[in-house]
TIMI-2910 file (N, C-alpha, C, CB; in pm, 1 decimal, decimal comma, always signed):
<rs>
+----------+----------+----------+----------+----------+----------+----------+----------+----------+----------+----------+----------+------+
!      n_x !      n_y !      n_z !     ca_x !     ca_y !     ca_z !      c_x !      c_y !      c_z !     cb_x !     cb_y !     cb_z ! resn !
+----------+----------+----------+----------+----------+----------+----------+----------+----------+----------+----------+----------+------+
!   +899,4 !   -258,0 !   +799,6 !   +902,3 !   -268,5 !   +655,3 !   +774,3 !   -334,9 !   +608,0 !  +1026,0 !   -346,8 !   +607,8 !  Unk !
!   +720,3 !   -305,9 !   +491,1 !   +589,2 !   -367,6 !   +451,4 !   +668,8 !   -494,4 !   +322,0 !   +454,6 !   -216,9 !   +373,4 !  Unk !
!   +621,7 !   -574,1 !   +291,7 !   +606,1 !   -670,4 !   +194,5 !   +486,2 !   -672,6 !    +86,3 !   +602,7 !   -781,9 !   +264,9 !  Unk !
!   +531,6 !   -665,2 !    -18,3 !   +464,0 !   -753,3 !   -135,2 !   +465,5 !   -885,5 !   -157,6 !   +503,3 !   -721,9 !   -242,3 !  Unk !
!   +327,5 !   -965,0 !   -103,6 !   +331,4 !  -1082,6 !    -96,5 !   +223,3 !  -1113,2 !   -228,0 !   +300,7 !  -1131,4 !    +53,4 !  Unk !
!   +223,8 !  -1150,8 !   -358,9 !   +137,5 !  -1193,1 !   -441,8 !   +179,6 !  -1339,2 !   -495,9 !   +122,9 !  -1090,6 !   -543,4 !  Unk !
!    +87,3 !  -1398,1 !   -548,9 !    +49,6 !  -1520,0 !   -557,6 !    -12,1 !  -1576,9 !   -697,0 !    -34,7 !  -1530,9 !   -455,7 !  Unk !
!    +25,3 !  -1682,6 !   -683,4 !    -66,7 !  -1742,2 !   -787,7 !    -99,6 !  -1873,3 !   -785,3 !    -20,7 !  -1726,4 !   -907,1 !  Unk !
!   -185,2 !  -1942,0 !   -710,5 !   -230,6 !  -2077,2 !   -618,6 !   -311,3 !  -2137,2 !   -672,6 !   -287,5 !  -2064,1 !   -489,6 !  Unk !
!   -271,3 !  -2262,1 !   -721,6 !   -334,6 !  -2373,1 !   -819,9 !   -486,6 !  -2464,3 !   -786,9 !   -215,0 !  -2486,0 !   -828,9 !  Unk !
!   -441,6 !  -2453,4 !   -682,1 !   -504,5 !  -2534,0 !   -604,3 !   -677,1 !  -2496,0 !   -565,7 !   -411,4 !  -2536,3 !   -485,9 !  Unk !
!   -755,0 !  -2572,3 !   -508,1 !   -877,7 !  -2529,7 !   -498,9 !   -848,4 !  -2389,0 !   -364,6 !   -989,2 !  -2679,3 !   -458,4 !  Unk !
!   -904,9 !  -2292,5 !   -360,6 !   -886,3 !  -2215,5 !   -270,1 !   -926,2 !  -2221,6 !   -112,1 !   -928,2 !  -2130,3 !   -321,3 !  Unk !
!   -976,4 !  -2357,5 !   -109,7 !   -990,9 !  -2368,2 !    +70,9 !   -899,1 !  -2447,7 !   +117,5 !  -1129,5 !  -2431,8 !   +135,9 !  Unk !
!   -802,0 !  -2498,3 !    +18,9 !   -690,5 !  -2622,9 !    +41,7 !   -576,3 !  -2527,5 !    +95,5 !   -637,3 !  -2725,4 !   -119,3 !  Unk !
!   -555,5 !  -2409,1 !    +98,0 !   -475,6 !  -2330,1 !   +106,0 !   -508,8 !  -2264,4 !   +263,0 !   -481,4 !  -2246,1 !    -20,2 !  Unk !
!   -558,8 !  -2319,4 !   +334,2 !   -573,9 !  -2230,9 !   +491,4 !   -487,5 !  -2196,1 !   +563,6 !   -634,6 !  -2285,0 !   +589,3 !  Unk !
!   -354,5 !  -2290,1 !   +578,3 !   -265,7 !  -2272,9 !   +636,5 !   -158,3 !  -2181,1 !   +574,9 !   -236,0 !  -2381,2 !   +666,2 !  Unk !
!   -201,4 !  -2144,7 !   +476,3 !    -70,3 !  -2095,6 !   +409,0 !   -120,0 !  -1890,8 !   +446,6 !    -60,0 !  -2169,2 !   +179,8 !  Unk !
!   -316,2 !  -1887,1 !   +377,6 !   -380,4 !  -1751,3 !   +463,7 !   -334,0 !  -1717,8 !   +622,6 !   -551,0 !  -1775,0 !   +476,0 !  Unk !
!   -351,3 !  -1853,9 !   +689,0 !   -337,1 !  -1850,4 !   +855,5 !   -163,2 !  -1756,7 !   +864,0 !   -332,3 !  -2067,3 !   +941,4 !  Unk !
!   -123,3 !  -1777,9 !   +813,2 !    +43,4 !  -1754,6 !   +791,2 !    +67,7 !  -1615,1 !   +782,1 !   +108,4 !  -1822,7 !   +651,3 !  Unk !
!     +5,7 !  -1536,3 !   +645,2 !    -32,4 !  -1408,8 !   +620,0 !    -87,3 !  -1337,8 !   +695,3 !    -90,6 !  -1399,5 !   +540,1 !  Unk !
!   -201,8 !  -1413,2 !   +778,8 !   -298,8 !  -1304,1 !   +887,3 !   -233,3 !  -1278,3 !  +1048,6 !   -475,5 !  -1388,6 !   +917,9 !  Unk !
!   -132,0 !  -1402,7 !  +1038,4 !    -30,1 !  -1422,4 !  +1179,6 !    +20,0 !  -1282,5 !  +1169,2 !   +114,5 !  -1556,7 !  +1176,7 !  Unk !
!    +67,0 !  -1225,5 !  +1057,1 !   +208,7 !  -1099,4 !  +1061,1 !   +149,8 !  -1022,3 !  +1142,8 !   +262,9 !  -1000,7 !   +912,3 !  Unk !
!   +227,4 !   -903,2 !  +1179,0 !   +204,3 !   -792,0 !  +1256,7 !    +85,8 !   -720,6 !  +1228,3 !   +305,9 !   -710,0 !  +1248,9 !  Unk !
!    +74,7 !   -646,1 !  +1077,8 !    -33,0 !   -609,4 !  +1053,2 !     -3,8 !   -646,0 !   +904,8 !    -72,9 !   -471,4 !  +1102,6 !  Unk !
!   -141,7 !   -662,2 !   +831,8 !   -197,8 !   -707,0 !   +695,4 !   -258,7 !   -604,5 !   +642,9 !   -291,9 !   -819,1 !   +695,7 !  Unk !
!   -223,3 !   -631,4 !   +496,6 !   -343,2 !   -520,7 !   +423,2 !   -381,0 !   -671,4 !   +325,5 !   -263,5 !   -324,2 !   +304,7 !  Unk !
!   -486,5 !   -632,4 !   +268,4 !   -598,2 !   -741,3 !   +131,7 !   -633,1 !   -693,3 !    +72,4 !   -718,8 !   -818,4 !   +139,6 !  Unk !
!   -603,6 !   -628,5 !    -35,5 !   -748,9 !   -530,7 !   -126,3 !   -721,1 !   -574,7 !   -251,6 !   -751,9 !   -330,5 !   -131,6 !  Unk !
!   -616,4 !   -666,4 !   -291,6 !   -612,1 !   -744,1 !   -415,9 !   -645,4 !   -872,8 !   -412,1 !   -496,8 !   -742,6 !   -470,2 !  Unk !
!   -725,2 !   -932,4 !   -507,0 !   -744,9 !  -1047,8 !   -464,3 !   -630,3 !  -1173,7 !   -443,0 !   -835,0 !  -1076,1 !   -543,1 !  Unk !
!   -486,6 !  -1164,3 !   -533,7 !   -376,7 !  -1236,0 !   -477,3 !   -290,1 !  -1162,2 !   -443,0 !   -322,4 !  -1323,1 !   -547,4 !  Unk !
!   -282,6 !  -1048,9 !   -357,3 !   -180,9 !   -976,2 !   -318,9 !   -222,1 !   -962,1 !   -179,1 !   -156,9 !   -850,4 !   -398,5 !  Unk !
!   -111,1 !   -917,9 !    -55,9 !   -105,9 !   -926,6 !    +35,3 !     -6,5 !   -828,9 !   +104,0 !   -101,3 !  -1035,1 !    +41,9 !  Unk !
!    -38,1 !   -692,2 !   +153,1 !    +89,1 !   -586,6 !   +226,8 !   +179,1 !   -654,5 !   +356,6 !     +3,7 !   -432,2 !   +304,2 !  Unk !
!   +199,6 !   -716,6 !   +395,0 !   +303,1 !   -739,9 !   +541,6 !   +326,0 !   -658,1 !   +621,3 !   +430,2 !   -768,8 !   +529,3 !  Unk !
!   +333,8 !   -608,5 !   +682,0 !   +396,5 !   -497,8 !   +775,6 !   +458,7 !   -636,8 !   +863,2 !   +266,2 !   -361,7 !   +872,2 !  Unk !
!   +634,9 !   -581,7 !   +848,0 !   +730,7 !   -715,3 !   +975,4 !   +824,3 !   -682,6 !   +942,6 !   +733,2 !   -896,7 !   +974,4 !  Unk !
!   +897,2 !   -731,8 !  +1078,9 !  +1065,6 !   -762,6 !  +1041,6 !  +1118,7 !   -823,2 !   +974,5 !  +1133,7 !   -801,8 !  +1106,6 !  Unk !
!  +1044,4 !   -913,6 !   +939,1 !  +1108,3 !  -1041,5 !   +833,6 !  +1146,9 !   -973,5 !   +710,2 !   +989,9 !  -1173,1 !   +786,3 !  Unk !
!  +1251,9 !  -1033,5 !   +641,5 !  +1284,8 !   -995,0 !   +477,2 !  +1223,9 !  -1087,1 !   +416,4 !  +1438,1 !   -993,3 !   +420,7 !  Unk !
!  +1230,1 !  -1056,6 !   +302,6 !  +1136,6 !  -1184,0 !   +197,1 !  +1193,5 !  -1330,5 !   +222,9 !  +1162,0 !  -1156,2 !     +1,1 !  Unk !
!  +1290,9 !  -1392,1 !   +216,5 !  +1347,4 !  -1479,7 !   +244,4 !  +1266,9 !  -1530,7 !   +372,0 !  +1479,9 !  -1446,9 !   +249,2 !  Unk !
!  +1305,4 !  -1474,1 !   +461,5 !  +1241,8 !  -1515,2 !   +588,5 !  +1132,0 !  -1518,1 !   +570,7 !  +1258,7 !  -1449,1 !   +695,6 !  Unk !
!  +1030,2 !  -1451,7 !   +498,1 !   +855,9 !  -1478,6 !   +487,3 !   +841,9 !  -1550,6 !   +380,0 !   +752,1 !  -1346,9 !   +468,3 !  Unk !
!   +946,8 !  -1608,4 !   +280,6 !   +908,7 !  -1676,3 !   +182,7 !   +925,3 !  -1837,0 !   +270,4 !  +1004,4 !  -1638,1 !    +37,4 !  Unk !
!  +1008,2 !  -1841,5 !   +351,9 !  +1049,0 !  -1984,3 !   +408,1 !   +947,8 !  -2020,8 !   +504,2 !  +1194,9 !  -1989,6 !   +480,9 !  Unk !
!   +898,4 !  -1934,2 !   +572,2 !   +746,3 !  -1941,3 !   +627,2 !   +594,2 !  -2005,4 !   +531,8 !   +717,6 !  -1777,3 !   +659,4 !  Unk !
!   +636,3 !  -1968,7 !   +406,0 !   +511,3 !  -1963,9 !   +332,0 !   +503,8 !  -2103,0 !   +238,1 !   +506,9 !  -1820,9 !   +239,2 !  Unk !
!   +678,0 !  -2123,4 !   +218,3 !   +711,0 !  -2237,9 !   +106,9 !   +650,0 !  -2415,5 !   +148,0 !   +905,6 !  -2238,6 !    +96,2 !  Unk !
!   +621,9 !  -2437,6 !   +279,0 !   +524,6 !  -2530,1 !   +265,4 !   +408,2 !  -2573,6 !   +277,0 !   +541,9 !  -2574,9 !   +289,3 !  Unk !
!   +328,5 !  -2472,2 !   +226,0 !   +185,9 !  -2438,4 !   +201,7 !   +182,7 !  -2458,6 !    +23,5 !   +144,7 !  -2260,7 !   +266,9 !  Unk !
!   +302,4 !  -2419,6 !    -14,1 !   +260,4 !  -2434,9 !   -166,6 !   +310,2 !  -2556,3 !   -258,9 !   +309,3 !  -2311,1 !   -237,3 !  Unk !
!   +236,5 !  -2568,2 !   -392,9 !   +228,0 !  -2712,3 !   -424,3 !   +266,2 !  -2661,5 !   -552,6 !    +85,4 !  -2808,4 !   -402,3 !  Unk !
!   +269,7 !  -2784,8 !   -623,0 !   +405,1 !  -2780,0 !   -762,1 !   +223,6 !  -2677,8 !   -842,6 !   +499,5 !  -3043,3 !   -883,2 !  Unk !
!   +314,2 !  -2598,0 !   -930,9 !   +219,0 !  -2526,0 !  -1035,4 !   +207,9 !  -2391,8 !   -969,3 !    +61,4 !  -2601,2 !  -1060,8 !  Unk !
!   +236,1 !  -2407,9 !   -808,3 !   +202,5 !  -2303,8 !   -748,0 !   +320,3 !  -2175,8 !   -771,8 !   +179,2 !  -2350,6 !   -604,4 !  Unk !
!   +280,3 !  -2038,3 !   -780,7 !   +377,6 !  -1944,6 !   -765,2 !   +408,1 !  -1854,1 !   -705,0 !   +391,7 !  -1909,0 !   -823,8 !  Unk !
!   +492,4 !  -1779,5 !   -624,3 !   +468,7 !  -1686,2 !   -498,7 !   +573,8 !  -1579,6 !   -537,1 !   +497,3 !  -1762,4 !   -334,8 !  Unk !
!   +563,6 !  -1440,8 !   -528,8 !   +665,3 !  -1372,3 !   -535,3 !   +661,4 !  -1255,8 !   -408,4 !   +670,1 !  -1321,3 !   -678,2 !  Unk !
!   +738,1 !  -1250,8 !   -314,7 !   +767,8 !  -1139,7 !   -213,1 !   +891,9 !  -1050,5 !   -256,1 !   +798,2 !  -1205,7 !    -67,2 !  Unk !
!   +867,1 !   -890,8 !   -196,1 !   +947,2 !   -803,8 !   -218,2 !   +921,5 !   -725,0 !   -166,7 !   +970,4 !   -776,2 !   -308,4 !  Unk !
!  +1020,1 !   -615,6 !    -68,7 !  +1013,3 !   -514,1 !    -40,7 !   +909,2 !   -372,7 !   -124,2 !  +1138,1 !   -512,7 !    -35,5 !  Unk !
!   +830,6 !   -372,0 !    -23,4 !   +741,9 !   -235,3 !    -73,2 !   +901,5 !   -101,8 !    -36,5 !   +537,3 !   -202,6 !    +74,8 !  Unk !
!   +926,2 !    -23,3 !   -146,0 !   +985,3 !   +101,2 !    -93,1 !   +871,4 !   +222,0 !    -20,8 !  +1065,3 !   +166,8 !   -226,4 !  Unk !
!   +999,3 !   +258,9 !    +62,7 !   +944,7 !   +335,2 !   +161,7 !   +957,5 !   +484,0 !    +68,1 !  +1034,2 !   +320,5 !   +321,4 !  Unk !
!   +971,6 !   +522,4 !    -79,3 !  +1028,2 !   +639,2 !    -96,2 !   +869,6 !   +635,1 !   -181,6 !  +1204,6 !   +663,9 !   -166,1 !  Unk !
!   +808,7 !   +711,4 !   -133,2 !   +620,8 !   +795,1 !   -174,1 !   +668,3 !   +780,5 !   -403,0 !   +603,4 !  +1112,5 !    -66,3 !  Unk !
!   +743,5 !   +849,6 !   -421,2 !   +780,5 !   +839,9 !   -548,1 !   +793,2 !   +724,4 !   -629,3 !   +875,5 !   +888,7 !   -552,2 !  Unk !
!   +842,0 !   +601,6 !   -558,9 !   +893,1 !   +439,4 !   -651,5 !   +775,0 !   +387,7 !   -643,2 !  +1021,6 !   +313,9 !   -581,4 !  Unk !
!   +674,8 !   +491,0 !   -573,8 !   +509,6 !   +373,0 !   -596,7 !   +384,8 !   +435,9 !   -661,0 !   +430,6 !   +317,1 !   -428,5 !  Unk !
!   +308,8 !   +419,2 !   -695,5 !   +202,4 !   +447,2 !   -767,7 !    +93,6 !   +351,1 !   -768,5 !   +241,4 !   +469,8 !   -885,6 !  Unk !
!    -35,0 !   +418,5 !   -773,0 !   -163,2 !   +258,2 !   -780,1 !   -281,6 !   +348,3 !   -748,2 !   -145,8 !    +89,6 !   -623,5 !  Unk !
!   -383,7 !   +269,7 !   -765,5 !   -561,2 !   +318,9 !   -780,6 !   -579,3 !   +221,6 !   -651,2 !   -680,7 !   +264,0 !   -964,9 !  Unk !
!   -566,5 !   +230,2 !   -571,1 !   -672,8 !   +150,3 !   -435,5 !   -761,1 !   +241,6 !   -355,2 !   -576,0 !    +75,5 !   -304,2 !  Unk !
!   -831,6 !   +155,1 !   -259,8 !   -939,0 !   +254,8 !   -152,4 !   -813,0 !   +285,6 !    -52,9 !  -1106,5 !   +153,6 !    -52,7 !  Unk !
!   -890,5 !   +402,9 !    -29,9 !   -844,6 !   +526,1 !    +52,5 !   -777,1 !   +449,1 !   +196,2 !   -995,1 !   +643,7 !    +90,6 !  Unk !
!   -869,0 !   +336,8 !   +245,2 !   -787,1 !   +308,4 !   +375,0 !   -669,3 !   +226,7 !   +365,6 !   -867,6 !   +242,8 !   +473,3 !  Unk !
!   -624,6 !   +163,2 !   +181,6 !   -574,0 !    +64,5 !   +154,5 !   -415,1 !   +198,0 !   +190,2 !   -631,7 !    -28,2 !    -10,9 !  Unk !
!   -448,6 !   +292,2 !   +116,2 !   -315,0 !   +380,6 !   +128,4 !   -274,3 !   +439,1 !   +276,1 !   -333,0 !   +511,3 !    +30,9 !  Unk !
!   -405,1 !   +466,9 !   +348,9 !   -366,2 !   +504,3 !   +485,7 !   -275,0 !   +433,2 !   +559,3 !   -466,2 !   +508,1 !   +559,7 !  Unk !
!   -296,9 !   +222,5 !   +516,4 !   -274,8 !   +158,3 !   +605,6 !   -115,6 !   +136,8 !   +576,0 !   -370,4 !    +46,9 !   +615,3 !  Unk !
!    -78,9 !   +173,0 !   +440,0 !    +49,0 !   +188,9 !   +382,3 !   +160,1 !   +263,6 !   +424,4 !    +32,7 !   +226,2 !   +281,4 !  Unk !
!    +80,4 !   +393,3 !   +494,8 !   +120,8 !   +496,2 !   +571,3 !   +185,7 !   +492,0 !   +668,7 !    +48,3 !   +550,9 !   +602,1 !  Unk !
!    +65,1 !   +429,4 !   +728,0 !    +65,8 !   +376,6 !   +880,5 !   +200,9 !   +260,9 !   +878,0 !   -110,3 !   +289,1 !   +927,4 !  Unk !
!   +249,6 !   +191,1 !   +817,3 !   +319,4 !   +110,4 !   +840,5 !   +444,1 !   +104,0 !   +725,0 !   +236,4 !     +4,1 !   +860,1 !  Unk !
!   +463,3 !   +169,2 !   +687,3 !   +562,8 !   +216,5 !   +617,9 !   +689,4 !   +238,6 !   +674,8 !   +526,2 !   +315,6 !   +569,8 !  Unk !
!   +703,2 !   +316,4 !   +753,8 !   +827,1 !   +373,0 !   +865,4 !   +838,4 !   +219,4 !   +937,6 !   +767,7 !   +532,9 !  +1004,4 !  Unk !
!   +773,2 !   +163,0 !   +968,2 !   +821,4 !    +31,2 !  +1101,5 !   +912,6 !    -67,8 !  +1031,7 !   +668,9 !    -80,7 !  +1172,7 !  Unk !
+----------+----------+----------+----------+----------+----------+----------+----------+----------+----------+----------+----------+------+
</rs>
């Protein structure tokens, strides 16, 4: 399953390493937004939100959610490898 991991982080942006280190751990990653983040994992949001929740600090905001797997419930303008990699990890 892929994840929608986006963000909104108060904080100076190098204070936040451990919380990136966390994101780049998963199976496989996509980046092509600057606060958004694809997942490819087993985890459900819950489980990757409880991973992520002490990295973040009051002001801070995080929202995860299932990417659907149905080509139709999605739509978007990204680079070409951003959709391949969507592809690629879609079914797992």
């Amino acid at each position: 399953m892929i994840l929608i991991v986006t963000y909104d982080l108060r904080g100076a942006a190098g204070s936040y390493e451990e919380f990136f280190d966390t994101l780049k751990s998963q199976d496989s990653w996509s980046h092509y937004l600057r606060s958004t983040w694809l997942i490819s994992t087993d985890k459900g949001p819950k489980e990757m939100f409880e991973e992520l929740r002490p990295f973040l600090r009051s002001g801070d905001h995080l929202l995860i959610v299932r990417l659907s797997n149905k080509r139709e419930d999605r739509e978007g303008w990204l680079p070409k490898k951003a959709w391949e990699w969507i592809r690629r990890n879609e079914g797992e």
